[in-house]
C-alpha positions in Angstrom: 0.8 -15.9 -2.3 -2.4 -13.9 -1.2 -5.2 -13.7 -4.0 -5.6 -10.5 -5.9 -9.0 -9.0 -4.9 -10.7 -8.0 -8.4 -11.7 -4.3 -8.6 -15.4 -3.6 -7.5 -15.2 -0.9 -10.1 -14.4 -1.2 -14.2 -12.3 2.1 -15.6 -13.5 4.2 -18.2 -10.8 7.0 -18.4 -7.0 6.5 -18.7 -4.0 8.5 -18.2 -0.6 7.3 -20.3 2.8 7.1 -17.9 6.0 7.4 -19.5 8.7 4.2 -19.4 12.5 6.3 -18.8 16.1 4.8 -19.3 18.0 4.0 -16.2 19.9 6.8 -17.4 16.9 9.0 -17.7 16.2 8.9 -14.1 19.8 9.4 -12.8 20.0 12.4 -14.7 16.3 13.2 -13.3 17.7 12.8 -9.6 20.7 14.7 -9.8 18.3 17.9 -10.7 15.9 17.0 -8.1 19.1 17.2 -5.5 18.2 13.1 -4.2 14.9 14.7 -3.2 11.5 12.6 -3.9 9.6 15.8 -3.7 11.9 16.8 -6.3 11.1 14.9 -9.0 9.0 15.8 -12.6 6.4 13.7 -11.9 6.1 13.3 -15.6 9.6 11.4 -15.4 8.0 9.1 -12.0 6.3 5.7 -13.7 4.6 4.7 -10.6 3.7 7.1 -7.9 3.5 6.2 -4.3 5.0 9.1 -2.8 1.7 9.8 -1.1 -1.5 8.7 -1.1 -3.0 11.9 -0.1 -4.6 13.5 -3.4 -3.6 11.4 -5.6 -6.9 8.9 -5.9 -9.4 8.6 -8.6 -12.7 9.9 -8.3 -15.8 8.4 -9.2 -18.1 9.2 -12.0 -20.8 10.2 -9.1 -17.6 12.8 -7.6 -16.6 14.3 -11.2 -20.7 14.5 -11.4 -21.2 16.0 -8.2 -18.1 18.6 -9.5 -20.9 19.9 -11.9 -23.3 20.4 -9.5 -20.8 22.2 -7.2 -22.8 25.0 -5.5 -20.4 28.4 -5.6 -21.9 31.3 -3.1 -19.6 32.4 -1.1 -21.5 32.4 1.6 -24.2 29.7 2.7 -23.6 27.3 -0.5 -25.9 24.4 -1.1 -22.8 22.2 -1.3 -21.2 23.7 2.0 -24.9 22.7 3.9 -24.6 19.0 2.3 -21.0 18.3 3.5 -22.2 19.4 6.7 -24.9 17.2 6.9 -23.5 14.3 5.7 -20.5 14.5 8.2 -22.9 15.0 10.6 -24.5 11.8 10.0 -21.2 9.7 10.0 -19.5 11.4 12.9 -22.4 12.2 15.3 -20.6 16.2 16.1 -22.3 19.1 16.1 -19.7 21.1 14.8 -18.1 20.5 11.1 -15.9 23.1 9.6 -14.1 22.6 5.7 -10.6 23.4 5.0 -8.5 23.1 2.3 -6.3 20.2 3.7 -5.4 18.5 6.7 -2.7 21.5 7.8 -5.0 23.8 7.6 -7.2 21.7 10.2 -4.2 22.1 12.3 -3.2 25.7 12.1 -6.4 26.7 12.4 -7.1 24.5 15.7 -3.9 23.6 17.1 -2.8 27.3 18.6 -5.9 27.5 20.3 -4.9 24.7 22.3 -1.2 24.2 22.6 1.2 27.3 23.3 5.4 27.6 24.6 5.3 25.0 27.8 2.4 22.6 26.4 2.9 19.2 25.3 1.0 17.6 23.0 0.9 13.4 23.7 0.1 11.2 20.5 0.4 7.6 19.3 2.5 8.8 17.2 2.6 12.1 15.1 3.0 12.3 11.5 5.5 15.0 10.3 3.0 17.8 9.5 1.2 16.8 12.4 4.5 17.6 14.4 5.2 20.9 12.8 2.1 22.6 13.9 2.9 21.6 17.1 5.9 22.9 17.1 4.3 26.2 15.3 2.4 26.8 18.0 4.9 26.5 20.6 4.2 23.3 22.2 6.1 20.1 22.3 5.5 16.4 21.0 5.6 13.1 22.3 5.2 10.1 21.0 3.5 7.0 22.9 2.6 4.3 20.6 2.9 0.8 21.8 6.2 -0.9 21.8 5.4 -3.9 19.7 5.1 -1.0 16.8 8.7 -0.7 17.0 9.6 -4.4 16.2 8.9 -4.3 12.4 9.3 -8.2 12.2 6.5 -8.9 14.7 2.6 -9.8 14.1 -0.1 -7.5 16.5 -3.5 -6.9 15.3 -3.2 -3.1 16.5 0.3 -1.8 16.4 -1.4 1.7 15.6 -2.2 1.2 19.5 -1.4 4.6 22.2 0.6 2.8 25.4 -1.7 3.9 27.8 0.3 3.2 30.8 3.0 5.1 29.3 0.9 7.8 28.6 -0.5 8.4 32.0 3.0 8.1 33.4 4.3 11.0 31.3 0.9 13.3 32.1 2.1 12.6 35.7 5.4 13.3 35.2 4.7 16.7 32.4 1.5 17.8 34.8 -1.8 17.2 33.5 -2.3 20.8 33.2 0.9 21.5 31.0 -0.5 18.5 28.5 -2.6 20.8 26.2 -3.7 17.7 23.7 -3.8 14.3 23.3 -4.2 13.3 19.6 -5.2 9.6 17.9 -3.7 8.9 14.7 -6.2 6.3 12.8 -4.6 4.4 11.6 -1.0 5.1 12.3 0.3 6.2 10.0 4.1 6.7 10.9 3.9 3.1 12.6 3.1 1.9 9.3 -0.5 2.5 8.5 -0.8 0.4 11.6 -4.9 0.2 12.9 -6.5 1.6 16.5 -8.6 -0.9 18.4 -11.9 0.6 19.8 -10.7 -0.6 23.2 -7.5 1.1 22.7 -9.5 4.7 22.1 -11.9 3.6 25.0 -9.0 3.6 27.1 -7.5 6.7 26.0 -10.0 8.8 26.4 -11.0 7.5 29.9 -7.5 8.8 31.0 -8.0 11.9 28.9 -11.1 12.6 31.3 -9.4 11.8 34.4 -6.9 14.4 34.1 -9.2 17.4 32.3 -6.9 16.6 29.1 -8.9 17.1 25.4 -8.3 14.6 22.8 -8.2 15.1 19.5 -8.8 12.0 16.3 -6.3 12.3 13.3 -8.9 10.7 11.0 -7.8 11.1 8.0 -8.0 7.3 7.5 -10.7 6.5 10.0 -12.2 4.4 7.0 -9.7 1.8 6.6 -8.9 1.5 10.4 -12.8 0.5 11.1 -11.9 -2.1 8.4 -9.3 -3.5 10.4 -11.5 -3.0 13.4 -14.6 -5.6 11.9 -11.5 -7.8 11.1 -9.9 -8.3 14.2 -11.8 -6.4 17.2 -14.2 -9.5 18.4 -16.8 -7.1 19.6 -17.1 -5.4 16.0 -17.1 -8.6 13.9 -20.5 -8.2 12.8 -20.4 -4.3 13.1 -20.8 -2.1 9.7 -18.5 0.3 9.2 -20.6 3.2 9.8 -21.2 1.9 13.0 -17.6 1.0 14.0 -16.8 4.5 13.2 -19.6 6.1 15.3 -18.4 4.2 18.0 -14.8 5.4 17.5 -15.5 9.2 17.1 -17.8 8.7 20.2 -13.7 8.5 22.2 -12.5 12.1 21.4 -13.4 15.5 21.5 -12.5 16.4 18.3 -11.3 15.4 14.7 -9.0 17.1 12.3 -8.7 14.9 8.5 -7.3 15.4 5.4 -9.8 14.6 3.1 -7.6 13.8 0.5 -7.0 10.0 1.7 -10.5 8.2 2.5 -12.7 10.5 1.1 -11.5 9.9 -1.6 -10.8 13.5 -2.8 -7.7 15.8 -4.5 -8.4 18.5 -2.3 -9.8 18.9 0.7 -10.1 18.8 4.5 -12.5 18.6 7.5 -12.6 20.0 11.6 -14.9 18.4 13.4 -16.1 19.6 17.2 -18.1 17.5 19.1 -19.8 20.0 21.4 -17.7 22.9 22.2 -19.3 26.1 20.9 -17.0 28.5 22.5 -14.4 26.1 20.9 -16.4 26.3 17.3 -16.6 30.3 18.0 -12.9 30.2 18.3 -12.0 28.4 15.6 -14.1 30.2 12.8 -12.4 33.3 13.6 -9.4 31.3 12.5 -10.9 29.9 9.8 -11.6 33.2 8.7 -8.2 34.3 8.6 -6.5 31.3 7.1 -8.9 29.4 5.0 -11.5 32.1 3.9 -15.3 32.2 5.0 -16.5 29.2 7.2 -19.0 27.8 4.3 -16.3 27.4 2.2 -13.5 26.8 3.9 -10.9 27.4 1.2 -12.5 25.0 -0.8 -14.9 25.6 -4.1 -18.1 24.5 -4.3 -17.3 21.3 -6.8 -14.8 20.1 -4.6 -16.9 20.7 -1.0 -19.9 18.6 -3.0 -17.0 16.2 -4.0 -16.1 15.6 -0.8 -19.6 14.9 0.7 -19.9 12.0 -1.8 -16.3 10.7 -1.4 -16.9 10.1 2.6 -19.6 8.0 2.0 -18.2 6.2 -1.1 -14.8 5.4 0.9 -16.6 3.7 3.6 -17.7 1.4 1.7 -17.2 -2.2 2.7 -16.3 -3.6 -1.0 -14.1 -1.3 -2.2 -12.3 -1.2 1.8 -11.7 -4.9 0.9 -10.5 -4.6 -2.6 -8.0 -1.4 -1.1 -6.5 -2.9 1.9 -6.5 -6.4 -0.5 -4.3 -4.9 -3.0 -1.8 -3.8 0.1 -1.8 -7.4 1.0 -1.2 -8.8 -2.2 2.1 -6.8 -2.7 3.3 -7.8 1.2 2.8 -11.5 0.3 4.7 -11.3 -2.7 7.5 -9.4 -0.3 7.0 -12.5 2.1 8.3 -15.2 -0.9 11.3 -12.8 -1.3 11.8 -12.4 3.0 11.9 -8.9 2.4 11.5 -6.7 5.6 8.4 -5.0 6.2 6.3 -3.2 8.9 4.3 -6.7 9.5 1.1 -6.9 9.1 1.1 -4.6 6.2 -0.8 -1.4 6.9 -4.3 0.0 5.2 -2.3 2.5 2.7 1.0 1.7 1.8 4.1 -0.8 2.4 6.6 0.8 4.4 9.9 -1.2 4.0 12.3 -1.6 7.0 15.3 0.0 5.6 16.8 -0.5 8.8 16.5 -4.2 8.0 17.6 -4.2 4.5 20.3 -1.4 4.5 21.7 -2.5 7.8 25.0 -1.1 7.0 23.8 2.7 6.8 23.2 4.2 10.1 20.1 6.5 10.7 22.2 9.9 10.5 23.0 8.7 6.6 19.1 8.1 5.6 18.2 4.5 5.1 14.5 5.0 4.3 15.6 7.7 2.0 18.4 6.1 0.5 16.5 3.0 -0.3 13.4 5.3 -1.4 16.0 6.8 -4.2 17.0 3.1 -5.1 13.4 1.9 -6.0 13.5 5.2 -8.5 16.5 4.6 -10.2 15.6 0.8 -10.4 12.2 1.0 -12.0 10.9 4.9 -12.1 8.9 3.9 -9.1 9.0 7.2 -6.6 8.2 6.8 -2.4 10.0 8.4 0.5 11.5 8.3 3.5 9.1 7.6 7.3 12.3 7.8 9.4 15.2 10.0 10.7 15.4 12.0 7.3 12.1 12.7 7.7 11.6 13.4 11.5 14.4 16.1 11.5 16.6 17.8 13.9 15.4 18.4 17.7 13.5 22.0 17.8 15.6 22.8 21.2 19.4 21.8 20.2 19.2 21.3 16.8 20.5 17.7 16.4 19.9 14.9 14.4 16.9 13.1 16.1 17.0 9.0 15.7 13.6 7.6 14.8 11.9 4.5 16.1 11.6 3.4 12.4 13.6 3.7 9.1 10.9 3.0 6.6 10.4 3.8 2.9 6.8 3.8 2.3 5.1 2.9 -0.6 1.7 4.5 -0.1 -0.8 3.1 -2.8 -3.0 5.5 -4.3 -6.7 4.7 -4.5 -8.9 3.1 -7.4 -5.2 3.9 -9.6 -3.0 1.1 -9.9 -3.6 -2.6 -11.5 -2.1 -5.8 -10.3 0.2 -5.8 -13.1 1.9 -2.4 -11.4 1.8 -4.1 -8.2 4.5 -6.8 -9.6 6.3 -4.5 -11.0 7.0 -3.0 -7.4 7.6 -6.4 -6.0 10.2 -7.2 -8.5 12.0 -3.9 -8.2 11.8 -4.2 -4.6 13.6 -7.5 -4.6 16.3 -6.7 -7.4 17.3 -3.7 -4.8 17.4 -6.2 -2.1 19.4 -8.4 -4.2 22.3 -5.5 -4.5 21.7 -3.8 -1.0 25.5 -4.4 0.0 26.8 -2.0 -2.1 23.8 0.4 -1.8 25.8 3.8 0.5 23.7 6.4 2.0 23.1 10.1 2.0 23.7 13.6 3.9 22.3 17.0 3.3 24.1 19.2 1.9 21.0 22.3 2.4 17.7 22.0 4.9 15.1 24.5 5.7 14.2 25.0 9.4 10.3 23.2 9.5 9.7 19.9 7.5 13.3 19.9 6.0 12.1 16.5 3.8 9.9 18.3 1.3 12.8 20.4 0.1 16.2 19.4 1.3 19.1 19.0 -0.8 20.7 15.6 -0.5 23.9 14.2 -2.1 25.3 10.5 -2.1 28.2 9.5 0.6 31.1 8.2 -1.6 
C-alpha cells in the first residue's frame, strides 16, 4: 500500500459531522428523490460530491478576508488579484467572476453561436451547457486510451490531435468557433495534459485561424503531474510549468473554487485581445456586476489572490494529489475498478466495471454513487450517462464514454482516518454489487438535468 503523505499544515479549527443510522439515510434519500444534490448536507458524513468550494482556507486567506478592500469601483483587492494573476499567467487581460459559469456565459456567446462547434478534450457538464446556451455544438476529442479505465498512460487528460484536425476538416475551420483545454481532465478522470500535448494543439489551432481557450480551473495539480512525468519539466517549478502551459492558448476561463483554494470565486483571463477584453466587460457588466469586482466582495477577491499562490505550492501539491493515491492503492488490494492512474482531485470509480449488469440508460455511476451513501453517509455523484443527458437535437438518452462515480476530495479537509473509511465502504458495496439494480427518472429539467432530477429505483 502507498504511504500516507503527512499534512504540511497542523489544524486549528474543527467542524463536528454527524454519524446517521442506515435507516437515517434511506429515509434521507427518498426525500432527496435518489438525487446527490438533494441531500441535507447535515445528514452527508463525508462529502465528496465536489471539490469545487468546499476547501479549507488558510489562516493567511480568512486574514486576507479582513483586509478585503470593498469600493465598488477600483478596489485595492480587485488591483492585487490582477496583479498577481498577471504574474502567474503572463496575460494582459484578467477579469473576476463569481464562478467558473459565469466565465463562460460571459465569454462563450461572444465566440460560439447556432452552426459553431466548440472542439474540447473533453467538456465537463457546465462546460457543455454554455455551449449549448449559446447555440453551438460540442465535441469531445480526448485520447482513446482515456476511455480504457483499466489501462496506465501518464496523460489520459490528452486532446487526440489527429482526430481533432480531421473533424475541423470535416466541420470547416471556419464553422469551429473554439477549441477549449480542460487541465486536468476532469470528466476523463482528473486525468493531466502534457505540455507537448498543448503545444500541439495550439499549433493546429493556428493553422486553421481557430482560438483556443484553457479550462484551468486545476492548472495547479496538472503542472504537478507535468514535473512528474513530462521529461522536459522534471526539474521545472511549478510556476514555470504553468507559464509555459498558458503560453498554448489564447485564453483561460477557471473556477477559482478548486486550486485557488477558495469558496467562491472565478477568473477570465485574455492574453492579448483588447477588442476581445472590450467585449467581454460589457458582459461582465450585465451578468457579474462592475469589472473590479466581478460579482465578488472584496474579502473574497483578496482571498483569492492569496489562494492562487498558496495552491501552487509544491508541498501541499504533493501531500493533495498523495492523499488521492493513498485511497487508489488501498482500491488496488481490493481489485476495485478505477480510472487508472488515479487523477489530481478525486477517485472516479468505473461503475461500468463494478455494476456490469446495469446498462448506461439505468445509471451505473449514479446508482453506485447512492450505494456509497446508504453504506457509510459518504455522498459523490454520477460522471457518466446520468450526467451527460439527453442529445440537444433529438432528445435521447446520450451513452457516455465513461460510467464513473467520483469521489472528489476536498482540499486541506479530510484525515487519513476518513480516507479508510471510504476504502472500506467502497469495498463492502463491491462485495454486494450483484444485487445492486439501477435507476430511471421519473422528472428532468431541460439544461444540466443531474443537479435536480428526480430518480426512483428499478424494482
Amino acid at each position: 500500500m502507498k504511504k500516507y503523505i503527512a499534512e504540511p499544515f497542523r489544524i486549528k479549527m474543527v467542524e463536528p459531522i454527524e454519524m446517521t443510522t442506515r435507516e437515517e439515510r434511506e429515509e434521507e434519500l427518498k426525500k432527496a428523490h435518489h438525487n446527490m444534490f438533494g441531500l441535507d448536507s447535515k445528514k452527508v458524513y463525508i462529502d465528496l460530491l465536489t471539490d469545487s468550494g468546499t476547501g479549507a482556507m488558510s489562516d493567511t486567506q480568512w486574514a486576507g478576508i479582513m483586509r478585503g478592500d470593498e469600493a465598488y469601483a477600483g478596489g485595492q483587492s480587485y488591483k492585487k488579484l490582477v496583479e498577481v494573476s498577471k504574474e502567474i499567467f503572463d496575460y494582459e487581460f484578467i477579469q473576476p467572476v463569481h464562478q467558473g459559469r459565469a466565465a463562460e456565459k460571459a465569454l462563450f456567446p461572444l465566440l460560439l453561436k447556432e452552426g459553431k462547434f466548440a472542439i474540447s478534450n473533453m467538456f465537463f457538464d457546465t462546460t457543455r451547457a454554455h455551449v449549448e446556451l449559446a447555440g453551438a455544438r460540442a465535441i469531445d476529442c480526448v485520447v482513446e486510451e482515456a476511455k480504457d479505465p483499466s489501462i496506465y498512460a501518464d496523460f489520459k487528460g490528452n486532446m487526440d490531435t489527429k482526430r481533432l484536425e480531421e473533424i475541423i476538416n470535416d466541420k470547416g475551420s471556419e464553422n469551429i468557433g473554439l477549441i477549449v483545454m480542460t487541465i486536468t481532465n476532469n470528466s476523463a478522470g482528473g486525468q493531466p495534459v502534457s505540455v507537448k500535448n498543448l503545444r500541439d494543439t495550439y499549433k493546429i489551432a493556428k493553422k486553421y485561424d481557430i482560438p483556443v481557450c484553457i479550462d484551468a480551473a486545476r492548472f495547479a495539480e496538472n503542472a504537478y503531474f507535468v514535473k512528474q512525468r513530462e521529461k522536459e519539466f522534471k526539474d521545472k517549478s511549478i510556476e514555470e510549468i504553468t507559464k509555459e502551459t498558458f503560453k498554448n492558448a489564447d485564453m483561460f476561463t477557471m473556477s477559482a473554487k478548486k486550486d485557488a483554494i477558495v469558496n467562491i470565486g472565478g477568473l477570465i483571463g485574455i492574453k492579448n485581445d483588447e477588442k476581445l477584453y472590450n467585449d467581454l466587460k460589457a458582459n461582465v457588466i450585465s451578468y457579474e456586476g462592475f469589472i473590479t469586482y466581478g460579482g465578488l466582495s472584496g474579502r473574497d477577491l483578496e482571498a483569492l489572490a492569496i489562494g492562487l499562490k498558496e495552491g501552487m505550492n509544491y508541498d501541499y501539491l504533493r501531500y493533495r494529489i498523495g492523499q488521492v493515491e493513498y485511497l487508489a492503492s488501498k482500491l488496488d488490494d481490493y481489485n476495485i475498478a478505477y480510472q487508472k492512474p488515479a487523477g489530481g482531485h478525486g477517485i472516479f470509480l468505473d461503475a461500468k466495471a463494478i455494476l456490469s449488469h446495469i446498462p448506461y440508460y439505468e445509471f451505473p455511476g449514479h446508482t453506485l454513487a447512492v450505494e456509497l451513501y446508504r453504506q457509510a453517509g459518504i455522498r459523490t455523484c454520477d460522471i457518466g450517462s446520468y450526467m451527460l443527458g439527453n442529445d440537444p437535437d433529438t432528445g435521447e438518452q446520450l451513452k457516455a464514454d465513461f460510467e464513473f462515480t467520483r469521489l472528489a476530495i476536498p482540499r486541506r479537509v479530510y484525515t487519513r482516518a476518513h480516507f479508510d473509511v471510504m476504502a472500506e465502504a467502497i469495498k463492502d458495496v463491491y462485495d454486494r454489487r450483484d444485487e445492486i439494480k439501477g435507476f430511471k427518472i421519473t422528472w428532468e429539467p431541460k439544461v444540466l438535468r443531474h443537479f435536480q432530477a428526480h430518480l426512483k429505483p428499478i424494482e
